[in-house]
ZAKE-364527 format. One record per residue (C-alpha): residue number from 1; x, y, z. Coordinates in Angstrom, 3 decimals, padded with zeros to 6 digits. Layout:
ZAKE-364527
resi_east_north_up
NUM_X_Y_Z
...
This chain:
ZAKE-364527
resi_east_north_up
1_014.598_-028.712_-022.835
2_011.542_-028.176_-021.104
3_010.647_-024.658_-020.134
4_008.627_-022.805_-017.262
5_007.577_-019.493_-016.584
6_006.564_-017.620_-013.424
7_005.575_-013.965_-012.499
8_008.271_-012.370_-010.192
9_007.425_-009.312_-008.027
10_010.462_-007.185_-009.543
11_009.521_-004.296_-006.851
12_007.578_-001.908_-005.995
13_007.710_001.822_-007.987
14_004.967_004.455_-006.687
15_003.652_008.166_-007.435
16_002.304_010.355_-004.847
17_000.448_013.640_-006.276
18_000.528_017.118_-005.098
19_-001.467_017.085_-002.325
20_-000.016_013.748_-000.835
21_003.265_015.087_-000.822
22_004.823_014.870_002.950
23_006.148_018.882_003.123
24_005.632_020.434_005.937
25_002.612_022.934_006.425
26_002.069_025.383_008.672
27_000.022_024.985_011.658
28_-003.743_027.014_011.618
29_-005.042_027.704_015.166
30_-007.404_026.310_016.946
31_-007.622_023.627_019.759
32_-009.000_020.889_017.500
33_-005.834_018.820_016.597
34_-006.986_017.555_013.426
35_-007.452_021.146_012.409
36_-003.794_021.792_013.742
37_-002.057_018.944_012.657
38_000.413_019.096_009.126
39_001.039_015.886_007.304
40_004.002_014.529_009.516
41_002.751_016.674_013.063
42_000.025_016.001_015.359
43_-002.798_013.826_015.556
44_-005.204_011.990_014.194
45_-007.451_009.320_014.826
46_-007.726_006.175_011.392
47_-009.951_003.264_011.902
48_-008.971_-000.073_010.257
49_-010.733_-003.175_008.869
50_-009.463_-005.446_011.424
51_-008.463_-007.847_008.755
52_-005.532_-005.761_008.139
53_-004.161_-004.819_011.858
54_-000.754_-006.530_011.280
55_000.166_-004.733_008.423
56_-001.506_-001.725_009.357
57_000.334_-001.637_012.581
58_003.342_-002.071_010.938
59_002.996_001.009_009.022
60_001.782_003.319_011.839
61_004.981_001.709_013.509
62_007.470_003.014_010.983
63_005.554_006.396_010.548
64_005.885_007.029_014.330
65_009.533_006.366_014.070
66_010.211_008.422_011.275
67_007.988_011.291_012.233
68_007.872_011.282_016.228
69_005.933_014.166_016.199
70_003.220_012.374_014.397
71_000.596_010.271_016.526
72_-001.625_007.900_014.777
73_-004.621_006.806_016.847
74_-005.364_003.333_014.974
75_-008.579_001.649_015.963
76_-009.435_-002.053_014.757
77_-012.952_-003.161_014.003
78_-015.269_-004.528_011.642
79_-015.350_-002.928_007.984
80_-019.284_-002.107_008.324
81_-018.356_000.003_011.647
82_-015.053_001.561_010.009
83_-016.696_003.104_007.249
84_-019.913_004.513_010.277
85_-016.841_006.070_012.261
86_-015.710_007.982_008.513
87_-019.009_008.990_008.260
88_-019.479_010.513_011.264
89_-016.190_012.006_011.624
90_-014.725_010.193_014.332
91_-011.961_009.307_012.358
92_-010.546_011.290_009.537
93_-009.143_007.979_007.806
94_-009.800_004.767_007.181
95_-008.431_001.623_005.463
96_-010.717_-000.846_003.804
97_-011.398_-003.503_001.346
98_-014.036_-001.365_-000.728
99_-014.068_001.841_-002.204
100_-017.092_004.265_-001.368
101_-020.383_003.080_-002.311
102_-023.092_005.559_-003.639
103_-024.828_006.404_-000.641
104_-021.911_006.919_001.223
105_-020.812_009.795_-001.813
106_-023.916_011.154_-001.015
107_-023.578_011.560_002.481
108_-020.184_012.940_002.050
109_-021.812_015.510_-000.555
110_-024.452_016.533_001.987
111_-021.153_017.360_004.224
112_-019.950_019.380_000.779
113_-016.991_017.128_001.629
114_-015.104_015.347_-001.172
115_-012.973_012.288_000.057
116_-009.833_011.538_-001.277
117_-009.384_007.215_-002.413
118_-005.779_005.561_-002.870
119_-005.597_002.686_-003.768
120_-002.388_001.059_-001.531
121_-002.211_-002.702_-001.824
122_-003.441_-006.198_-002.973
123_-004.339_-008.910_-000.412
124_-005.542_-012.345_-001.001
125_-007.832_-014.155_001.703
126_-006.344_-017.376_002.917
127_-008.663_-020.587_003.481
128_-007.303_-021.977_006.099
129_-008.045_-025.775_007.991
130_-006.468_-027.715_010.514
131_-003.072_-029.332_009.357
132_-004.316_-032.668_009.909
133_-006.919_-032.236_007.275
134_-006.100_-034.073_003.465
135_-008.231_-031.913_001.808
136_-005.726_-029.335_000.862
137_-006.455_-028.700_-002.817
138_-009.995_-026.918_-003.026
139_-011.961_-025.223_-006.290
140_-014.171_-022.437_-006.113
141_-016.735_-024.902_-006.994
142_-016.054_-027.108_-004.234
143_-015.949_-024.034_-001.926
144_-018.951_-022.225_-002.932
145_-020.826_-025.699_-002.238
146_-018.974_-025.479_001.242
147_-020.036_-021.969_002.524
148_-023.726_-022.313_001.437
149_-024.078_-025.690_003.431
150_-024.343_-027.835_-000.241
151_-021.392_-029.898_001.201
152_-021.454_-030.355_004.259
153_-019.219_-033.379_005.219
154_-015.755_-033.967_004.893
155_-016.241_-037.444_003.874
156_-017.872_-035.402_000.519
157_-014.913_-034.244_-000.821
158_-012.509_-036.896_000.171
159_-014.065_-039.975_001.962
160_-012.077_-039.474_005.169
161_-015.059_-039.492_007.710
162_-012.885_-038.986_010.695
163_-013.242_-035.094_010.271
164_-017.081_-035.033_010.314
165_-019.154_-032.069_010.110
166_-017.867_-029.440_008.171
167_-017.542_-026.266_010.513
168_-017.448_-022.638_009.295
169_-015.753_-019.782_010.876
170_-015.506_-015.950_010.228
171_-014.125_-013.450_012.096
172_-016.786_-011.615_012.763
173_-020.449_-010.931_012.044
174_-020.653_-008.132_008.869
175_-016.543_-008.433_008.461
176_-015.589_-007.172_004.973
177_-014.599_-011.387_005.001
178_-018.181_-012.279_005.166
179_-018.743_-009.421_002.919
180_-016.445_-010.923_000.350
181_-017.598_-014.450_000.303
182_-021.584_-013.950_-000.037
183_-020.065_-011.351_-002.998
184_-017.672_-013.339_-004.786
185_-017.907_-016.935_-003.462
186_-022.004_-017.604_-002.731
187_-023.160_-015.256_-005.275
188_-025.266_-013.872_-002.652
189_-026.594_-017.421_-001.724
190_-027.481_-017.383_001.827
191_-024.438_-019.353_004.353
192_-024.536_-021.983_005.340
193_-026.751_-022.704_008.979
194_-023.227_-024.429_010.178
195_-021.417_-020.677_009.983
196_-020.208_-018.803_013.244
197_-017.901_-015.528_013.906
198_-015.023_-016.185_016.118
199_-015.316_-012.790_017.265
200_-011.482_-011.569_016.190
201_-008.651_-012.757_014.221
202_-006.578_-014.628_016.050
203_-009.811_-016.333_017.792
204_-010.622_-017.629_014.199
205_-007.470_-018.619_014.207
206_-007.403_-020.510_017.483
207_-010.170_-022.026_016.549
208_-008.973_-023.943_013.127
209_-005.913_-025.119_014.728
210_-007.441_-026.622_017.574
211_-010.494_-028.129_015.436
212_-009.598_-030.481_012.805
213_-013.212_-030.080_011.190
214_-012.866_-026.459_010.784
215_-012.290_-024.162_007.636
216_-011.761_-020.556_008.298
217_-011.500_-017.641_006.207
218_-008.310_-014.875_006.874
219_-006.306_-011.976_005.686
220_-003.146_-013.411_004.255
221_-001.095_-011.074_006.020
222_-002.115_-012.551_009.642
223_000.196_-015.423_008.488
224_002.541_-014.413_005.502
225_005.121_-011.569_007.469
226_008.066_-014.440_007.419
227_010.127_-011.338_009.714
228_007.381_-011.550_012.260
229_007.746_-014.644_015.053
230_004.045_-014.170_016.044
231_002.815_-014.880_012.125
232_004.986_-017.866_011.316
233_004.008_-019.389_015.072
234_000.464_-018.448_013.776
235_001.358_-020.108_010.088
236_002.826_-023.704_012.058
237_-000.012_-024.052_013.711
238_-003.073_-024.153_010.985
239_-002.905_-024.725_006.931
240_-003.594_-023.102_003.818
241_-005.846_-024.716_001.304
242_-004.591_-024.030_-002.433
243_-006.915_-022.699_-004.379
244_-008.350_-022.903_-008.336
245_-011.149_-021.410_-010.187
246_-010.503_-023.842_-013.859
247_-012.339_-026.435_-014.436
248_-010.902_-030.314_-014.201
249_-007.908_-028.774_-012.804
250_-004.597_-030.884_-012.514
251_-002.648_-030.856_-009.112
252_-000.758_-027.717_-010.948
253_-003.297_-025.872_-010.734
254_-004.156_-025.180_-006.916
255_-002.591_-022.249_-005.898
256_-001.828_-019.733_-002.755
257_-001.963_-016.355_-002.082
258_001.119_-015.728_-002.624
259_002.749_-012.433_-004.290
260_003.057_-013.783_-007.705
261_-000.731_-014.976_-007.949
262_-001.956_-012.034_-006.352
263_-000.585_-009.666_-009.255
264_-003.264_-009.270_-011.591
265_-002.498_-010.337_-015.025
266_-003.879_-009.245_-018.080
267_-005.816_-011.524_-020.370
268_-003.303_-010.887_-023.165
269_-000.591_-012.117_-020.925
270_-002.930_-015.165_-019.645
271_-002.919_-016.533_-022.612
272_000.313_-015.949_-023.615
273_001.446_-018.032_-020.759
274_-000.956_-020.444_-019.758
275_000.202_-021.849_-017.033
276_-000.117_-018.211_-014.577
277_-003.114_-017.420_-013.075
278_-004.806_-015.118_-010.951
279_-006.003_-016.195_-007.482
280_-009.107_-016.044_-007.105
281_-009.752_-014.488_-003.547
282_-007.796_-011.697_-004.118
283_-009.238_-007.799_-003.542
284_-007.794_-004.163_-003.279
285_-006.824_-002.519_000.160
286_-007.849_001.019_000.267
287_-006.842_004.375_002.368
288_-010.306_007.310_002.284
289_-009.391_010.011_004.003
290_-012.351_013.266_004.603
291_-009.553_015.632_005.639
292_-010.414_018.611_003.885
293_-006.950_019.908_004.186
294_-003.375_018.525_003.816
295_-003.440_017.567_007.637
296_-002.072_014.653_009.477
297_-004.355_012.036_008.338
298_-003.207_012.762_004.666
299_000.734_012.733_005.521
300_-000.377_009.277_007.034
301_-002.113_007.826_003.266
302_000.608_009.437_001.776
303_002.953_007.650_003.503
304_001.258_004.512_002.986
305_001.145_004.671_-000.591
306_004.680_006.047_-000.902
307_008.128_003.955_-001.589
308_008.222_003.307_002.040
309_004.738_002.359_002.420
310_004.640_000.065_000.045
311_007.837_-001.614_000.578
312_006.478_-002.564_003.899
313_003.596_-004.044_001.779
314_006.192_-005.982_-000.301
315_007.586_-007.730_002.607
316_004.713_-008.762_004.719
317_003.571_-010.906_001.631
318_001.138_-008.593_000.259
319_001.558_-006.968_-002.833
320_002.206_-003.417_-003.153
321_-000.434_-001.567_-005.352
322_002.376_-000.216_-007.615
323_004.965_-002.824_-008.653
324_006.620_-004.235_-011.417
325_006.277_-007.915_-012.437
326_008.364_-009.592_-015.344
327_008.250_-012.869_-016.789
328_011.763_-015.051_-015.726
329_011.625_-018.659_-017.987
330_013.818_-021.185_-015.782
331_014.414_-024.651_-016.939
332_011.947_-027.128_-015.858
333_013.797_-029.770_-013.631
């Protein structure tokens, strides 16, 4: 009997440190409310990478609820402008693709400030088109001659010339997408000249459903929350390319961002079982926090990288960053 194998997402098993720990602490003075708050009172202000705002709001949603005392002041925007807000301590946290870079350590160390990074979840980028499109099943090859303007018509790649001009959209102008694709995708290659921001989200989104030459770029969990109406309306109304980085792949071998590609496997157990693989637009979500103290903004990553945290992680379709994964072998039908 024929035999198949597949990564399962068995759940998600985390460890919070000493000074992550949601205990209460008790409250210095002063008028500053950062400098007041404890890790489940007060406030505090976190800035976001936009590409994460649903989840994100999600879990300053079931914070607030569990700790009304506790207000989160969340602001959205692009990653380049999240991590200047850190930096100049107009937030106190932030949640990005990217841990600190080496000027940004030395900035901090000119503040004698040491930031704290946790490491709180896996998300996957999602190319999406229009559903009318054929051209569903896309290799990195194929997509790196895409984004630098080497293809450039969708007659190229399948011979249906009804869809014309290949269109790119991003979010936004220095979005940690961008970022991502000129790092992992173009090899630094410049973009192509046929390449526009949508300004937000759900713009980019508006934009591939209602243009059949389109290909966008988004964070999977804008579409993957199957609990939230406004992702799965989002999710009927565009489609997600699957994705391979082998060569001469089969029809197998295109995959999504879902849970069970975005676990990373070792090479050990790649070859053990060659038919997993890792999807290839996949990258780490991050909470920094500056707090120099176990304050509000701390209770907040702790939370976020605690069991409830990261169940809420588990659910929206992103993968927590502690989980367990086993192997289940199913009969082939």
């Amino acid at each position: 009997m024929n035999k198949r194998r597949s990564l399962l997402v068995a759940g998600a098993s985390v460890c919070v440190t000493g000074a992550l720990l949601m205990g209460a602490c008790h409250q210095q003075s002063g008028a500053d409310a950062a400098d007041t708050s404890t890790p489940n009172t007060g406030t505090v202000g976190v800035a976001v990478d936009e590409t994460f705002a649903p989840i994100m709001q999600a879990e300053v949603d079931t914070f607030a609820k569990l700790y009304p005392e506790a207000h989160v002041k969340m602001r959205f925007a692009p990653e380049e402008q999240v991590m200047l807000d850190l930096l100049n301590d107009e937030v106190k946290v932030a949640v990005v693709s990217r841990e600190l870079n080496q000027e940004e350590k030395a900035l901090f160390a000119k503040q004698t400030i040491v930031p704290s990074t946790t490491r709180v979840g896996i998300d996957g980028l999602a190319i999406i088109i229009h559903p009318s499109n054929p051209d569903s099943l896309l290799t990195m090859t194929q997509l790196r001659s895409i984004f630098t303007g080497k293809v450039a018509e969708w007659s190229q790649l399948s011979g249906k010339r009804q869809l014309g001009t290949i269109n790119v959209v991003f979010d936004a102008n220095r979005s940690s997408t961008t970022r991502f694709i000129r790092d992992s995708v173009t090899r630094q290659e410049p973009l192509t000249t046929r390449v526009f921001a949508a300004k937000s989200n759900p713009a980019l989104l508006d934009y591939v459903a209602t243009h059949p030459n389109a290909i966008g770029v988004v964070g999977i969990n804008w579409v993957s929350d199957q609990d939230d109406p406004t992702a799965m309306q989002r999710r009927q109304r565009i489609r997600v390319a699957s994705i391979t980085a082998r060569p001469n792949p089969s029809t197998d071998d295109y995959i999504q961002p879902y849970q069970v590609y975005l676990a990373e496997k070792s090479p050990a157990l790649l070859a053990e079982h060659p038919e997993l693989q890792n999807y290839p637009l996949r990258r780490n979500l991050y909470v920094i926090s500056r707090e120099a103290r176990a304050g509000l903004g701390t209770g907040f990553a702790s939370f976020v990288a605690g069991k409830n945290g990261q169940l809420i992680f588990q659910k929206s379709g992103l993968l927590p960053a502690q989980m367990q994964a086993r192997i289940v072998t199913t009969s082939k039908p």
